[in-house]
N, C-alpha and C positions, 0 to 999 in steps of 0.2 A: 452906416454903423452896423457893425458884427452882431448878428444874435449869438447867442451862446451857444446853440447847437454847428453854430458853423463853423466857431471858433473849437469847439470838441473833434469834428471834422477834419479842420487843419491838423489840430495833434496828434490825431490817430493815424494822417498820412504822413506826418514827420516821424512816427515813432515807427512806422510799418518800415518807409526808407532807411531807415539807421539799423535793421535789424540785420542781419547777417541769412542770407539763406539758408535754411537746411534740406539737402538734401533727403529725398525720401530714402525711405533704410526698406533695404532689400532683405527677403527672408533667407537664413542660411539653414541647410539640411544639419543634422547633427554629427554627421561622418567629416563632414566640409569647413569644421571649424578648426581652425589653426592650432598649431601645438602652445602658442605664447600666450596662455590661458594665465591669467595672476591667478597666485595662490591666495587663499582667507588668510587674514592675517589673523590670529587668534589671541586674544588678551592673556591667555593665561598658559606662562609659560613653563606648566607640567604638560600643555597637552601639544605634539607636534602637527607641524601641518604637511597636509597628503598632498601630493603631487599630481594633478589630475591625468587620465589620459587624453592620448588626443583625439583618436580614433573610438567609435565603439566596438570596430572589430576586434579590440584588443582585449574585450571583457570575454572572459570563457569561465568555463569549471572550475579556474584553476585559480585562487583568489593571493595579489600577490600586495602585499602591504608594503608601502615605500614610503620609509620616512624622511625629513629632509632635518642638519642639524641648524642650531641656533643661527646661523647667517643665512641659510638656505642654497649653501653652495653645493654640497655634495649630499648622494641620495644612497640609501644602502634599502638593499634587500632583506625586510625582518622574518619571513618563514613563506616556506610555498607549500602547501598540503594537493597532492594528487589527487586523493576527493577526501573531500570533508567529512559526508556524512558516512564513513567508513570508520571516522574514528578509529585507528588503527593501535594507536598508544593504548586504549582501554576496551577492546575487542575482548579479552579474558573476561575481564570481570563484569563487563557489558553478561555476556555469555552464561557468565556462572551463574548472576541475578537472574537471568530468567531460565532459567532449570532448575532455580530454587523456586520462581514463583510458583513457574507449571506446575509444581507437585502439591501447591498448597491446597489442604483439600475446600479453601472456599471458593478457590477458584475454578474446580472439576467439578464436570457431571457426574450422576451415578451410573457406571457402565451397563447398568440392569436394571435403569428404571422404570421401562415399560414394564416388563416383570412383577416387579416389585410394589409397586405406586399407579398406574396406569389404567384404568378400564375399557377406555374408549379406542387410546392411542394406539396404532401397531405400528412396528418396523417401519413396511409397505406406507403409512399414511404421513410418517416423516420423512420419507424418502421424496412424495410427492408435495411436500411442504417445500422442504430444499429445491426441489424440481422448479418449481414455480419462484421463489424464492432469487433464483439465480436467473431468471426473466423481469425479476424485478429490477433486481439490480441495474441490470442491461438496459434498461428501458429510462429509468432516469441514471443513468454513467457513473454508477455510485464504485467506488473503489473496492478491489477484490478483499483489503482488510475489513470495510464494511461488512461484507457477507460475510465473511468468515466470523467476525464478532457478533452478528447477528443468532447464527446457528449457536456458535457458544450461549449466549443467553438462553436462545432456547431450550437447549438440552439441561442447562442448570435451573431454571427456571422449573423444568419438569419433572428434575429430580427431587423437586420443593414441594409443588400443587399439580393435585389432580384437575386435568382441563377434560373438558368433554370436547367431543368430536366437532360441534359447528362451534367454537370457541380458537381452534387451532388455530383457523388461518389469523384471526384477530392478533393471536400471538405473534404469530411470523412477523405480523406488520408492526406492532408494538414493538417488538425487537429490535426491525432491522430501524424505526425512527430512532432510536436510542442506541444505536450502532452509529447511525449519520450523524447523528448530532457531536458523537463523539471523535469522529473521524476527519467530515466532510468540509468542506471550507466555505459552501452554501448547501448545506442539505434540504433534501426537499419538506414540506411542509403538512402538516398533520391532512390539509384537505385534499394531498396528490397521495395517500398515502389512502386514506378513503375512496377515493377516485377510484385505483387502482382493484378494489376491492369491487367493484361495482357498484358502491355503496350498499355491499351486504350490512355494513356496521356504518355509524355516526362518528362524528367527533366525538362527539361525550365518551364512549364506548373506549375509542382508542388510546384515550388520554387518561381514562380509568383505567387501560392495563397496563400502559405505560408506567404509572405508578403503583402500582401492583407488583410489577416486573422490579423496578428499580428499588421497592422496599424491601422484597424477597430476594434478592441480591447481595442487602444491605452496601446500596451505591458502590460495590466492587465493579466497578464497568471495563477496567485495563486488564487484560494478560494477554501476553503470548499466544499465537495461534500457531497451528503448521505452518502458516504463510510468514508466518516471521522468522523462525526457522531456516524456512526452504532456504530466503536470500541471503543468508550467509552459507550455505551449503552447498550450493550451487555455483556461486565460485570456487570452494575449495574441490568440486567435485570435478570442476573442468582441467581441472590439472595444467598438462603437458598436453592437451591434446589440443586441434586445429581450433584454433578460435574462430573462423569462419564460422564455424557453429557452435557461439559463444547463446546468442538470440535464442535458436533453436534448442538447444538444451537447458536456457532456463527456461523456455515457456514449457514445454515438456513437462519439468519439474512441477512447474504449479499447475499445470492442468491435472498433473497424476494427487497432487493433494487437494486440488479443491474434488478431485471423483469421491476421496475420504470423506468429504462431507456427507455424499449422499447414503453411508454404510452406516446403518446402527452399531452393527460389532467393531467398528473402528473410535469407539466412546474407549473402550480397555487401554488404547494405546496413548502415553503420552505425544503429545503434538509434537516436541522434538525427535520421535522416534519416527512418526511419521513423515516427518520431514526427510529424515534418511532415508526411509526406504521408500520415497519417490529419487531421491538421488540416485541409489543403487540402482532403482526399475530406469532411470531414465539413462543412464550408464549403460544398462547392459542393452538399452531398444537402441542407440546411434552407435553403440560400440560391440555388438554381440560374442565378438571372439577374445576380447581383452577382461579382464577378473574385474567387477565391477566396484569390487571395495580393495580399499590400501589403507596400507599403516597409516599413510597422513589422516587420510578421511576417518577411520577409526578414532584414532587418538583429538583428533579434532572436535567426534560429537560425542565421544563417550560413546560409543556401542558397537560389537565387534560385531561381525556377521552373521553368526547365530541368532542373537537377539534380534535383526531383522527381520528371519525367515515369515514366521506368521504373517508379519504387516506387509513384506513384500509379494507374498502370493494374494492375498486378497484385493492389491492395489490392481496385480497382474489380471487377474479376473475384473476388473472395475475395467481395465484397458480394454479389454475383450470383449466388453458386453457380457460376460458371463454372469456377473454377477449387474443389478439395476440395469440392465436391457431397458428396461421401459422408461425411464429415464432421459431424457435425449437434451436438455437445455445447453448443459457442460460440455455435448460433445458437440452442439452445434455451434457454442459458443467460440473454441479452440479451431475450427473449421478456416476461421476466419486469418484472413492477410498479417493481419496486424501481431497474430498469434505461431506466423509463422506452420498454420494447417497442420500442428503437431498430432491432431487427431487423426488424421489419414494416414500417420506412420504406419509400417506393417511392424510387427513382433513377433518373433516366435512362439508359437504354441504354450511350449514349459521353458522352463528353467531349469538348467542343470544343478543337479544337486550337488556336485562339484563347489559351485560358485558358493554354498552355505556352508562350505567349510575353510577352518583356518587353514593360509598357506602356511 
């Protein structure tokens, strides 16, 4: 007589025989799967269905949307944009918004407030803020808009409250947390930002002027810097000429505006003017015998030549050392591969005065 575990035994070897083998499934790479991918079939027919690719080498910059109609026979091409985040349809008025922000005065520093409001601050001590400031950045990989929004708080921040001297760096670092936060897509955190400080100050400290900072503000935390400027500018400023040194002339460009950071008298000029005249300074060091402003470039940032002139000798002296010599983060920063070693450029001495007049 069968016990019942025997009789369980039997059926599990009958049911095992009856079963069909499956083979084991082999792993496939993602480039290596066939183009006869089924589409989703989607219940609801407002919405079409996408045609996958097959390849992933097929996904680039350049985003191409294929719709297929109700039987899924034929596939049409609905729009292909060159680059996207060029926005090219609303460039104008992208443009005009922010040259109307720049000018708003909650958004400016006071061009004279060490003067004015200041007793501890000088030039020289902001200079050495920014100095360090832009080793900061470097050191945890934070984005050149970070620093650049950084400085901007700062400078408005000081057009607001008298800070005293060992207060200062607390600021920088207040800032630039509240710069990352608003930028970074993992910013570093209140205790790397301590850290960095040597623990001159605490948490508590930081997060007190962070709030501080962000009240005297009144949470304006967005505008426009030179750096946002430069990148539109920078194309229209490379013209007709060799794009081989497409890289090269825009790094150039923002290495000659973030040296603006480290100028107190560069607070007078608005950011989109600065922005030009790193375009024209970076025009006339790769191109020295060609006129470094044109009709296009004019009419494109609103400012003819003359109105340069100021912002572009000072940026010229910032190239030179002539002006923050002592200074060196920015120019060891631009040193580097990545930046194309725009700082090694050579330049001529002056500028002709030529070049600041209308053709």
């Amino acid at each position: 007589m069968e016990t019942r575990a025997a009789k369980r035994n039997a059926n599990s070897v009958d049911i095992t025989d009856a079963q069909i083998p499956n083979p084991k499934k082999q792993r496939v790479v993602l480039g290596e799967i066939s183009s006869n991918v089924p589409t989703v079939t989607v219940r609801n027919p407002r919405v079409k269905r996408v045609a996958a690719t097959n390849t992933l080498s097929s996904v680039d910059s350049n985003f191409d949307a294929v719709a297929s109609d109700s039987d899924a026979k034929s596939t049409t091409i609905v729009k292909k944009f060159s680059d996207p985040q060029k926005c090219e349809p609303f460039v104008n008025d992208i443009y005009s918004y922010l040259c109307k922000m720049e000018r708003e005065s909650k958004r400016r520093p006071m061009f004279n407030y060490i003067e004015r409001l200041q007793w501890d601050v000088t030039p020289h001590m902001r200079g050495i803020l920014v100095d360090w400031l832009v080793e900061v950045a470097e050191e945890y990989k934070l984005l050149s808009e970070t620093l650049f929004l950084s400085i901007s708080y700062i400078d408005r921040f000081l057009s607001l409250n008298r800070v005293s001297k060992p207060r200062l760096q607390l600021l920088g670092v207040s800032s630039m947390l509240i710069a990352a936060k608003y930028e970074e897509i993992t910013p570093p955190h209140v205790e790397d930002f301590v850290l960095i400080t040597d623990n001159t100050y605490d948490m508590a400290e930081v997060v007190e002027m962070e709030a501080d900072i962000l009240k005297s503000l009144s949470f304006e935390m967005g505008n426009p810097t030179a750096k946002t400027f430069a990148r539109r500018f920078t194309g229209i400023g490379l013209e007709n000429n060799n794009n081989a040194k497409k890289l090269q002339f825009e790094c150039l460009c923002y290495y000659l505006v973030e040296l603006s950071l480290l100028e107190y008298c560069c607070l007078k000029f608005l950011p989109s003017l600065v922005a030009a005249s790193a375009t024209f300074l970076a025009r006339y060091i790769i191109w020295p015998k060609v006129h470094p402003w044109s009709s296009t470039l004019c009419k494109s940032t609103g400012y003819n030549v003359a109105e340069l002139k100021e912002c572009v000798l000072i940026l010229h002296d910032l190239y030179l050392a002539r002006r923050g010599g002592a200074f060196n983060a920015i120019r060891e920063k631009y040193k580097q591969h990545k930046f194309k070693y725009v700082a090694h450029m050579p330049s001529p001495p002056q500028i002709p005065s030529s070049f600041f007049e209308e053709e």
